[in-house]
C-alpha positions as CSV (number, residue, x, y, z in Angstrom):
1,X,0.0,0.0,0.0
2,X,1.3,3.4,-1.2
3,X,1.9,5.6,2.2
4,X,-0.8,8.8,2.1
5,X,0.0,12.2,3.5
6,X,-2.1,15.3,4.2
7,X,1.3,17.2,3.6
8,X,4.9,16.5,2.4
9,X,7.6,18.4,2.5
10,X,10.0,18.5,0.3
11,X,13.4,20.1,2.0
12,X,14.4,19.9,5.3
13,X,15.9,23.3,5.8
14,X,14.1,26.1,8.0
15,X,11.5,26.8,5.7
16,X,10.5,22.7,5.5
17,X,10.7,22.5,9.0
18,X,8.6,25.7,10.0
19,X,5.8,23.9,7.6
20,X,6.1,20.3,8.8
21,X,6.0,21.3,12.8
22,X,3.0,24.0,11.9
23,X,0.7,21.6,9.9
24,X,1.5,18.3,12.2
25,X,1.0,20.2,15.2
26,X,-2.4,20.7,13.8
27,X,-2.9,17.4,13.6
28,X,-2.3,16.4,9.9
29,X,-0.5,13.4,8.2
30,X,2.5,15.1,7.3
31,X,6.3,13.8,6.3
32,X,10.0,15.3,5.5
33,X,12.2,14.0,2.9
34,X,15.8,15.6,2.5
35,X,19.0,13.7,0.7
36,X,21.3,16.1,2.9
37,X,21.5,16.0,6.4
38,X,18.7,17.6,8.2
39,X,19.3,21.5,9.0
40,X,19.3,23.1,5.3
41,X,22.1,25.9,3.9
42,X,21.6,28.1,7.1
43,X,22.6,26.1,9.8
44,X,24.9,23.6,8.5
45,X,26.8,25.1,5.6
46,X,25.8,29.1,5.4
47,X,24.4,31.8,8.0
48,X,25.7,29.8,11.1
49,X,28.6,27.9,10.9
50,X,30.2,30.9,9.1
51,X,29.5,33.6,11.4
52,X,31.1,31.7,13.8
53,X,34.1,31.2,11.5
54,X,34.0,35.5,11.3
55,X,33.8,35.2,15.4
56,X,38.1,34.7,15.0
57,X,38.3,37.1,12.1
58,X,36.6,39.9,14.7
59,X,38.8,39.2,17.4
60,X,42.2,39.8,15.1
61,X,40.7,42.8,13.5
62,X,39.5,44.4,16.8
63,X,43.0,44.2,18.4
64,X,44.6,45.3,15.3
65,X,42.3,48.4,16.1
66,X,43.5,48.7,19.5
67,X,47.3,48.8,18.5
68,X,48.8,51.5,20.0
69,X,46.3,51.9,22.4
70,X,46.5,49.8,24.8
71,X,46.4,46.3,22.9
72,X,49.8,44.5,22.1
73,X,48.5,42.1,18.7
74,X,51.8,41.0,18.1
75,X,51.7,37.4,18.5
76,X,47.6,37.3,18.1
77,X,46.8,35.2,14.9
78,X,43.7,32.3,14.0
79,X,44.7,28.3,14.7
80,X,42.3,27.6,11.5
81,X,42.1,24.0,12.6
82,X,40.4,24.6,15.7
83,X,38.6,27.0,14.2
84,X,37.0,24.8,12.0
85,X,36.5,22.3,15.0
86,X,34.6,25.0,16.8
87,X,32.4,25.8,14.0
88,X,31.7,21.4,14.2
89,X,30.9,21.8,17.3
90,X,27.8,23.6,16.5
91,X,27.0,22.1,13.6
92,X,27.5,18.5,13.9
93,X,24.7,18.1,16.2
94,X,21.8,19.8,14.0
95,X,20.6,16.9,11.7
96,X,20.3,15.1,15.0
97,X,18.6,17.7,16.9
98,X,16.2,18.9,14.0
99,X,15.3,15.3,12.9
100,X,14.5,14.2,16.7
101,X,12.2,17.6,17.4
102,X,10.1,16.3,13.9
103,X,9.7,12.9,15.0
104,X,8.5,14.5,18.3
105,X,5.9,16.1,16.7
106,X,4.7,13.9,15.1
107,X,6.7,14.3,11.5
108,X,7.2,11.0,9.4
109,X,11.4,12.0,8.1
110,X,12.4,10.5,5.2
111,X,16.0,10.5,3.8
112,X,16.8,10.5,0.3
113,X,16.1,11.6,-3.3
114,X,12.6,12.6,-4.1
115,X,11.4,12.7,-7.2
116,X,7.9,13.7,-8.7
117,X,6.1,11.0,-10.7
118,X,2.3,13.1,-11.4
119,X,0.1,15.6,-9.7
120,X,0.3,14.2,-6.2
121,X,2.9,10.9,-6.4
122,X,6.6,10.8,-5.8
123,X,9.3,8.4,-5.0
124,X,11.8,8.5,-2.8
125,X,14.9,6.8,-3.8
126,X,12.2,4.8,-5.8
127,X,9.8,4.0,-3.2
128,X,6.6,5.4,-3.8
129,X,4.4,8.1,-2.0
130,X,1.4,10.3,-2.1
131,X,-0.1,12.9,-0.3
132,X,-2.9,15.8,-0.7
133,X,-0.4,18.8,-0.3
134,X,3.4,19.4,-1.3
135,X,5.3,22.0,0.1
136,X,8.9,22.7,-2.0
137,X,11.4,24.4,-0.2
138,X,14.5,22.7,-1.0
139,X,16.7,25.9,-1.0
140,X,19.5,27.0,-3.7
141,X,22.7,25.8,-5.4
142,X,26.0,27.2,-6.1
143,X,24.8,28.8,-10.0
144,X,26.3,26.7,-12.9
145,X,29.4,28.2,-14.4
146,X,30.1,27.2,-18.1
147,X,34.3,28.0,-18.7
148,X,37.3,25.5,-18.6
149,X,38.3,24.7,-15.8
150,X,34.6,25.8,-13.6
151,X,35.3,22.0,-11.7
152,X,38.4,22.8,-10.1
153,X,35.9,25.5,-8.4
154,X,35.2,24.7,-4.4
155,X,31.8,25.8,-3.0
156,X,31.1,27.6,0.4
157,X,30.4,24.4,2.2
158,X,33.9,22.9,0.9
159,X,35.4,26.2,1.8
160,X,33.9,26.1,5.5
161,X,35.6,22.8,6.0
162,X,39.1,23.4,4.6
163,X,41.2,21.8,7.0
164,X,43.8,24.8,6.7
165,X,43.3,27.8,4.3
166,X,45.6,28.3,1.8
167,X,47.9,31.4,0.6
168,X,46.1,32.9,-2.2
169,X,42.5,32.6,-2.8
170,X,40.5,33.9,-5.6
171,X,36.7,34.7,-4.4
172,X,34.8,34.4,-8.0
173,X,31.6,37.1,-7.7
174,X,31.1,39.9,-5.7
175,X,28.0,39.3,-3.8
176,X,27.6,38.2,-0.5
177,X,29.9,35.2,-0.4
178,X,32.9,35.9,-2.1
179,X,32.8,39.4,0.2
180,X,32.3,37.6,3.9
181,X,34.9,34.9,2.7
182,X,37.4,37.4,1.5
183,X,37.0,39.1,5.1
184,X,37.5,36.3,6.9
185,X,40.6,35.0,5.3
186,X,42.4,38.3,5.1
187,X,42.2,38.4,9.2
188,X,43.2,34.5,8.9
189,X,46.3,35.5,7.1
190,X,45.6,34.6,3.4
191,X,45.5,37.0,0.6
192,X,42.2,36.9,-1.0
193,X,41.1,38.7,-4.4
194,X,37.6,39.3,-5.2
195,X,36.6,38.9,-8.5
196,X,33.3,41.0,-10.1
197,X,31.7,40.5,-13.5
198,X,30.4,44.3,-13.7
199,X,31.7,47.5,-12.1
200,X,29.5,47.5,-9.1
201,X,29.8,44.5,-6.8
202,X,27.1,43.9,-3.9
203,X,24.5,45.7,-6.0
204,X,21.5,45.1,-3.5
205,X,23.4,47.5,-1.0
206,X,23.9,51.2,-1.0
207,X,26.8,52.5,-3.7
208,X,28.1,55.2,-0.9
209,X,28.6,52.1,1.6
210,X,29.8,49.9,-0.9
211,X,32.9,51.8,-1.7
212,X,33.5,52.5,1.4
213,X,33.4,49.1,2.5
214,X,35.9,47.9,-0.3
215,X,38.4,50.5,1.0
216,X,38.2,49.3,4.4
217,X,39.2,45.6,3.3
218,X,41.6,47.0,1.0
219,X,43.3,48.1,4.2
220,X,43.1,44.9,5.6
221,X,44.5,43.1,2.4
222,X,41.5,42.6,0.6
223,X,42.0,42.7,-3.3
224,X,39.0,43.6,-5.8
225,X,39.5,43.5,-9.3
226,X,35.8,44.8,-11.3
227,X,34.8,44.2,-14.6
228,X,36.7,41.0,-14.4
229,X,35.4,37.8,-15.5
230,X,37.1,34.4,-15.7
231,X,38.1,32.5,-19.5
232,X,39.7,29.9,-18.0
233,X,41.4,27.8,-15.1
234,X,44.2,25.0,-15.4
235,X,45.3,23.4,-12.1
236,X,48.8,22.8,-12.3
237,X,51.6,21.7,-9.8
238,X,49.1,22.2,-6.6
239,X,48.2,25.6,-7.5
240,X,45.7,27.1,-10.4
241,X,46.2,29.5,-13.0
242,X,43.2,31.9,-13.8
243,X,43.2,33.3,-17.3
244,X,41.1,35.9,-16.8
245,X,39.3,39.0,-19.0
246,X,39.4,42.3,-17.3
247,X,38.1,44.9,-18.7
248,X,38.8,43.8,-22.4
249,X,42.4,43.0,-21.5
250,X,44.0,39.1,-20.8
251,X,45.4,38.9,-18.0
252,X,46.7,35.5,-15.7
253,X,47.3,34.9,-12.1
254,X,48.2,31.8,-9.9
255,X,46.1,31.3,-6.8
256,X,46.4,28.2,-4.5
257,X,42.1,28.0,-4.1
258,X,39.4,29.4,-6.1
259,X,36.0,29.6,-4.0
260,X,32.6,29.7,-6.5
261,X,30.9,33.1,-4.9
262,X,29.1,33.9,-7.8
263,X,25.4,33.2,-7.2
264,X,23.3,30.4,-6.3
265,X,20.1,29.0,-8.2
266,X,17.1,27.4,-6.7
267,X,17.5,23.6,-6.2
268,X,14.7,22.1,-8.3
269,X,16.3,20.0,-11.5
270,X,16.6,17.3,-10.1
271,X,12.4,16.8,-8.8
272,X,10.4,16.0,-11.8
273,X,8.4,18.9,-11.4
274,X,7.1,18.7,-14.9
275,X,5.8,15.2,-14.4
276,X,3.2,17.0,-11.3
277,X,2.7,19.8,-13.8
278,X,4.5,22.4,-11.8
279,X,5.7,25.0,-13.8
280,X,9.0,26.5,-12.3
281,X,12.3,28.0,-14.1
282,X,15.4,29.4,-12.8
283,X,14.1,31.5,-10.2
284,X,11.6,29.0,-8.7
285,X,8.7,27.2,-8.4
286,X,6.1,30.0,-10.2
287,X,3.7,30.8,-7.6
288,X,1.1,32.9,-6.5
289,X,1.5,36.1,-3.8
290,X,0.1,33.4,-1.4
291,X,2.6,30.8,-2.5
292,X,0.3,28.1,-4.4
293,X,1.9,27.0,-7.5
294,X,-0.3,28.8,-10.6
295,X,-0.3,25.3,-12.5
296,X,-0.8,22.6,-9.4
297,X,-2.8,23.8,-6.6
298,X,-1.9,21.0,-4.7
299,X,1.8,22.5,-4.6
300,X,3.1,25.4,-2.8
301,X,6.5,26.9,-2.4
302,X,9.0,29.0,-0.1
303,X,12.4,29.8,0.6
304,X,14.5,30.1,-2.3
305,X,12.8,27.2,-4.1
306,X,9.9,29.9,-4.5
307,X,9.5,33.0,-7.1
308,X,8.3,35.4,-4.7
309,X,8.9,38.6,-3.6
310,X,10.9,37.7,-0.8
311,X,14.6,38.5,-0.4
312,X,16.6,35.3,-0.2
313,X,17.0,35.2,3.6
314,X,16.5,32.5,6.1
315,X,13.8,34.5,8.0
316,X,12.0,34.9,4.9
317,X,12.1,31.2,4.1
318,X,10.7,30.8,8.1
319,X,7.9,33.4,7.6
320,X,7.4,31.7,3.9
321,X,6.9,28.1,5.1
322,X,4.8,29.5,7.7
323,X,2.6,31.2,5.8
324,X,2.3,28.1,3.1
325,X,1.4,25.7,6.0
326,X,-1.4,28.1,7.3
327,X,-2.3,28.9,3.7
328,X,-2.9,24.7,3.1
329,X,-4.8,24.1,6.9
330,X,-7.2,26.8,6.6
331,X,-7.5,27.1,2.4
332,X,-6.6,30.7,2.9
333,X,-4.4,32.8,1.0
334,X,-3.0,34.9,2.9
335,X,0.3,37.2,1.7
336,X,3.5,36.8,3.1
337,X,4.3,40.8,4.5
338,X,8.0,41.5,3.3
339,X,7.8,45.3,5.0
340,X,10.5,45.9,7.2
341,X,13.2,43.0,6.5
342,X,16.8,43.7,6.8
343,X,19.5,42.1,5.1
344,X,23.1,42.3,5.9
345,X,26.5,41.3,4.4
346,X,28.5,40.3,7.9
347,X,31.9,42.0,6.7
348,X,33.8,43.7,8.9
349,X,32.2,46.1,9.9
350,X,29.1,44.9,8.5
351,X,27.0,46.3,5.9
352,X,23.1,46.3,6.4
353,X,20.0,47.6,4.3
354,X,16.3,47.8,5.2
355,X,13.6,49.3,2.4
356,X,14.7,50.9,-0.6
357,X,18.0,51.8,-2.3
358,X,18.4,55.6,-2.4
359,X,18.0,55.7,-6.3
360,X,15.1,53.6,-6.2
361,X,13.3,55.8,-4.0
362,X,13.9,58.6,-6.4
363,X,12.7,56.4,-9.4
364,X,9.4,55.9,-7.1
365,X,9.1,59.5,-6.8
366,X,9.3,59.8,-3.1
367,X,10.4,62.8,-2.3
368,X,12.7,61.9,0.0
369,X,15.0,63.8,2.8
370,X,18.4,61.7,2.5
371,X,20.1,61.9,6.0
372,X,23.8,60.6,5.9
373,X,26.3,60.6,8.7
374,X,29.8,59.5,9.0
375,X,29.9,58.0,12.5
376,X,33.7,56.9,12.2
377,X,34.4,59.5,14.7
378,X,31.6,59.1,17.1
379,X,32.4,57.5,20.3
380,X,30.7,54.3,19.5
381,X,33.6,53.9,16.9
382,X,36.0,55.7,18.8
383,X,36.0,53.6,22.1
384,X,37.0,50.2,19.8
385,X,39.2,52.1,17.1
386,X,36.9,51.8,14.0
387,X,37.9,53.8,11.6
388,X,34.9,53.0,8.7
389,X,31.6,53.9,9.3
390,X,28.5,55.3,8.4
391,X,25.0,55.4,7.8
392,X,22.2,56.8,5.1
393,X,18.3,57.2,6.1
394,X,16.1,58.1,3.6
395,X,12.7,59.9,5.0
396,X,9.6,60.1,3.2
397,X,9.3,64.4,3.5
398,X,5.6,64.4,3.2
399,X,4.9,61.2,6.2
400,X,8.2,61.5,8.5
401,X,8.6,57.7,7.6
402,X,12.0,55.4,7.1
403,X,11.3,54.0,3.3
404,X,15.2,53.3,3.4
405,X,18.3,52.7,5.9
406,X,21.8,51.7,5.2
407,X,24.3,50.9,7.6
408,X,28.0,50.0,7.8
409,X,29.4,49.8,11.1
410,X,30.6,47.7,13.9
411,X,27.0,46.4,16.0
412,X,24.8,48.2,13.1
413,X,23.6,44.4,12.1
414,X,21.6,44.7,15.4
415,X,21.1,48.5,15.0
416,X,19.2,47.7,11.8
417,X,16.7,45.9,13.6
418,X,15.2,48.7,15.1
419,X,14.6,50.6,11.8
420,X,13.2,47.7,10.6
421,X,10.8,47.5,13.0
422,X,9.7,51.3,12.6
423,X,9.2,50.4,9.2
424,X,7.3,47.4,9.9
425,X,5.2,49.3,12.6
426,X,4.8,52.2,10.1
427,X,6.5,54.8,13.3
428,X,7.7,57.9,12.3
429,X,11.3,58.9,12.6
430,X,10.0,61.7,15.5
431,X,8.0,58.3,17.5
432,X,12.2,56.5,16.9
433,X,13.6,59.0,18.4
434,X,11.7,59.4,21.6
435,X,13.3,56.1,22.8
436,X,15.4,56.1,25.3
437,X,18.0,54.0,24.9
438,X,20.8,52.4,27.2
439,X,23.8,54.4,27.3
440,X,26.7,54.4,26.0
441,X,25.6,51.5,23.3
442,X,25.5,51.2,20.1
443,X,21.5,51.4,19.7
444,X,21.9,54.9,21.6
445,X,23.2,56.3,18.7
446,X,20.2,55.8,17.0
447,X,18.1,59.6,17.8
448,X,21.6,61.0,16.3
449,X,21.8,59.1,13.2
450,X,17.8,59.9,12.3
């Protein structure tokens, strides 16, 4: 007899896992498949374990800070090893710990390769299954890259493993991985060059903050190199040689690793969609604001697996799968609300954005009163030597509302919280400011700043 759900999930990541707990707990037949280990990109092989890994590159670059005054660096430097070990010790027990809080609940979890056989049948590793409802949220993939040479590429999982880091290491892309990578290993004592197809790398974040970031890791040994794209790559003797195009002009250079930074895709080739009549592309599973599939009602989507709205974010994917599981229990369809989400690329300092870019605001027609300060010198920055930073509000003139923040300072990933919030709470700069805030900290700054 062919096992029946009321729900499966397809993805064990955050998103999968919000969904499975929310619909089980509400007493429907639901189970999990993955072919990874339970936990998804986040907290095995992305947001987690490699914030931790930045943990050591923040303690080198604060005390280089502090030289002179007061902190003696000389012989301070990152044992990469136990590095990685620390980073194990929060990982390794995830699949465990995720797996066992399913099964708690209730949660049939399956392991292994699923794959769509019609509207409401799959197999997994050939065994067959159906259920009612589908939920897809099997996250992204490093994006395909097509020159000679793309295998000898590593990934930001392989990368996060390396059992020592190497020399000379060429980031390829200048988005969010290549740039938090690059940042690490220059504290870690490698010198990393970031490569970017175009003249602008991180495009989703402020251009003022941008450059200013890039001169900060330039200090710290950081190399970018724009317009550059890659023709070819030959490994040879233990190290690689990059033939690359930069700017119309050939040029070559020898790096001990080359880490793939430059994009990921959503992870759906591999599912027989088509055979459930799920129409999907490179950006996702095609679904509706509410996150039902537009060919299969019977599917819905979230997380990167989904075309939606949402910004490619772990909380997004959470509030996503959410929002699918309460959209399939009560036949609803309900919106996910994207107002008020920040993002943030954690550098050092860190770079953060809530609402709209600057230029985009214009092209909306806001008219908008653009406040901008350079904090370097204020004594938030001051007290632990930082000597980059700085921040951009953009005010709606005619509501006194945030429409737009951009940070880039030490602490302003938490600081961007609160102006997400306002945003999300719809408070005008005037109700921010009349917090009172804990003093001297960095969320203190805040009244100044708006």
């Amino acid at each position: 007899m062919v096992p029946g759900y009321d729900l499966m999930v397809i993805g064990a990541g955050m998103a999968g896992v919000a969904a499975a707990n929310k619909c089980a707990s509400a007493g429907w037949r639901v189970a999990i498949v993955d072919a990874l280990p339970y936990g998804g990109t986040c907290a095995l092989r992305g947001c987690d374990p490699k914030k931790i890994l930045r943990r050591g590159a923040e303690i080198i670059d604060s005390a280089r800070l502090m030289r002179g005054n007061g902190i003696d660096d000389a012989d301070l430097s990152i044992n990469w090893a136990d590095l990685i070990k620390h980073k194990h010790g929060f990982t390794d027990p995830v699949p465990a710990s995720i797996e066992n809080g399913l099964a708690g609940n209730g949660v049939d979890t399956l392991h292994g390769h699923a794959r769509f056989t019609g509207p409401n049948t799959l197999t997994v590793d050939g065994s067959p299954y159906e259920a009612a409802h589908f939920l897809v949220a099997t996250g992204a993939r490093p994006r395909p890259l097509a020159f000679p040479g793309h295998e000898h590429l590593v990934d930001s999982t392989q990368f996060m493993d390396l059992p020592e880091l190497p020399a000379r290491i060429l980031f390829v892309g200048g988005g969010f991985i290549s740039f938090e990578f690059a940042h690490i290993a220059a504290r870690a004592g490698s010198t990393p060059v970031i490569l970017n197809r175009g003249p602008r790398p991180l495009k989703e974040f402020d251009p003022d903050l941008v450059e200013l970031l890039i001169s900060r890791g330039a200090d710290a040994g950081i190399e970018l190199r724009r317009s550059t794209t890659i023709t070819a790559i030959e490994k040879s003797d233990g190290s690689y040689l990059v033939e690359m195009d930069r700017s119309g002009r050939p040029e070559t250079g020898e790096f001990d690793l080359v880490v793939h930074g430059a994009g990921r895709v959503p992870e759906l080739a591999g599912l027989g969609l088509d055979a459930a009549g799920v129409e999907w592309d490179e950006h996702g599973v095609r679904v509706a604001a509410h996150l039902q599939s537009t060919t299969n009602p019977a599917f819905y989507a979230a997380g990167d697996a989904a075309n939606t709205a949402g910004m490619p974010l772990t909380p997004v994917a959470v509030f996503e799968g959410k929002v699918a599981a309460s959209n399939m229990l009560k036949a609803t369809t309900t919106v996910p609300d994207y107002a008020g989400v920040p993002t943030a690329v954690f550098t050092i300092p860190e770079l953060t954005r809530v609402g709209m870019l600057e230029q985009d605001a214009r092209d909306h027609g806001v008219d908008i009163d653009m406040r901008y300060r350079d904090t370097s010198g204020w004594y938030s920055n001051y007290r632990i030597g930082e000597t980059t930073a700085a921040t951009k509000i953009l005010i709606d003139r005619s509501t006194d509302r945030i429409v737009g923040a951009h940070l880039l300072g030490p602490g302003y990933g938490e600081l961007i919280n609160f102006l997400g919030l306002a945003m999300k709470l719809d408070l005008t700069t005037r109700q921010l400011k009349s917090m009172t805030a804990a003093y001297p900290s960095v969320g203190s700054d805040l009244g100044s700043i708006l």
